[in-house]
C-alpha positions, 0 to 999 in steps of 0.5 A: 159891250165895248170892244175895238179889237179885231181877230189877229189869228185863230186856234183850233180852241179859239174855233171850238170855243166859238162853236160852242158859245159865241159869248164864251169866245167874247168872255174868254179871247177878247175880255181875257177873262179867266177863272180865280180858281188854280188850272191844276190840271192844264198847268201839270200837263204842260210839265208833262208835255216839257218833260216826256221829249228827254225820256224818249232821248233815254234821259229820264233823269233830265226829265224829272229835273224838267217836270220838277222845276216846271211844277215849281214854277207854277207854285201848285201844291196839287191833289191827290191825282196831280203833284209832284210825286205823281208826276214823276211817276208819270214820267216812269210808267212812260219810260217803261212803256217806250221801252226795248221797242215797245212803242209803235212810233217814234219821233223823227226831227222837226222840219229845218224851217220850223217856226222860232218861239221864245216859249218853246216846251221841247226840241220835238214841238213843232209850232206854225202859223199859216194861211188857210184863207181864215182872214188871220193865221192859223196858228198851233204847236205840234207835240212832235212829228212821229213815224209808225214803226210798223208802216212807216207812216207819219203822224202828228202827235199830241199828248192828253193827260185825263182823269178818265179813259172812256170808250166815248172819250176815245172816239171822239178823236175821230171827229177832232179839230185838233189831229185833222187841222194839224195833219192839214198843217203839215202837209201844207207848210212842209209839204208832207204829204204822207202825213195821213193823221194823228196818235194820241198818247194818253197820259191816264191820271189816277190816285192809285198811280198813273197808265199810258196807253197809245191809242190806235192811229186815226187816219184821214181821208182828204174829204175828212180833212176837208171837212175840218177845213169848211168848218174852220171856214165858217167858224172864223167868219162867224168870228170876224161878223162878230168883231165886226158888229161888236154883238157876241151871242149867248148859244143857250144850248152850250152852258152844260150838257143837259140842253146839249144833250151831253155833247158840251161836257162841263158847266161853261166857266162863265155861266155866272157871267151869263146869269146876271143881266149886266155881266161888268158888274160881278166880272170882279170873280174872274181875273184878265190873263192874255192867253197867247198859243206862242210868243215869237222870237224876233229874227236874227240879222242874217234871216232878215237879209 
């Protein structure tokens, strides 16, 4: 392998990714190698994520005009679960469950300092890129930061779209890289301290018509927080040894689930990569897409002075 790069900044998938195989991380961040197959379903949650913030400024028609013309720049004709009309749907049953008060949070105004990107998804998206001592930046986009109507607490709130709502699922955000890195975030760029953690709203995909459900709130305490913050450090050393010495590892434990034992969830999209002896000669199956978290807008003359 041949690879003269460094590692210019970190994500919370970029550190999942790692975590779970070195050599995904090494096919996926640094070859930017991605599958032929159409991301139907990553590609129609970003129109949901452009769309919701109109229907919580009482605009549902800006909200289908934005879910319909996001879907159509994508050129997916979709499935039974996900497609135009579905999505549209969506957008509905989640205006009926915001409804007269029937949401326990609302969104507040991003901080006036927030990070400018050219690829903006919404008003409410707070994007950041901050030093945590990782070697590179820290970088991440926020759905919105949202008051409890009840506590009057902060949260940081991120939208799932999922074809399957489990009980296991669900418990799994109590362990999220994801919330807990962002609550850290936004306490430490824009001081907010009584940013205590994250709600998710789940955006439940299905043939016979979409759901959402708030899930109740997960809050963290500072040594849960601190946690987060020894495992992103020791990911992103793994990750500069890596570059450093040019030698990816395969972690065998990570193509699938069985010798996992059912924690790595889906077949890895690169094990056909890994099931010949020299991947470069079948790396025609994929295609080179550079995946960035933002793009950054360039400063106006007045912030430069």
């Amino acid at each position: 392998m041949s690879c003269e790069k460094k590692c210019e900044w970190l994500d919370n998938s970029r550190m999942t990714c790692f975590d779970r195989c070195p050599r995904k991380f090494f096919y996926q961040y640094v070859e930017h190698l991605r599958s032929r197959s159409p991301m139907v379903a990553a590609d129609y949650g970003t129109c949901l994520h452009c769309a919701l913030p109109f229907v919580l400024r009482n605009d549902l028609s800006g909200a289908s005009q934005e879910f319909t013309q996001r879907w159509a720049e994508f050129g997916h004709e979709g499935d039974d679960k996900r497609n135009l009309s579905q999505g549209l749907r969506m957008i509905e049953a989640f205006e009926r469950a915001h409804r007269d008060g029937g949401s326990i949070w609302s969104p507040v105004d991003r901080p006036s300092n927030t990070l400018k990107i050219l690829d903006e998804r919404s008003d409410d998206e707070i994007p950041f890129a901050l030093d945590i001592g990782l070697g590179c930046p820290f970088v991440g986009r926020i759905d919105a930061l949202v008051r409890h109507r009840d506590t009057n607490e902060l949260f940081i709130m991120d939208y799932k779209s999922c074809s399957w709502l489990t009980q296991g699922w669900i418990d799994g955000f109590l362990f999220s890289p994801q919330l807990r890195g962002y609550t850290i975030a936004m306490k430490l760029l824009y001081g907010l301290d009584n940013v205590v953690g994250g709600i998710v709203e789940t955006l439940h995909v299905l043939k016979s018509g979409p759901k959402i459900q708030t899930l109740p709130p997960f809050r963290f305490q500072e040594w849960e927080l601190g946690d987060w913050l020894e495992w992103s450090l020791g990911c992103s050393a793994g990750i500069h040894r890596c570059y450093a010495e040019n030698k990816w590892p395969k972690n065998l434990c990570g193509c699938n689930s069985y010798p996992s034992y059912g924690t790595a969830g889906f077949m890895c999209e690169f094990a056909q990569l890994c099931s010949v002896e020299h991947w470069e000669s079948i790396v025609d199956l994929y295609e080179i897409q550079e995946w960035k978290s933002f793009v950054m807008a360039e400063p106006t003359p007045s912030e430069n002075e």
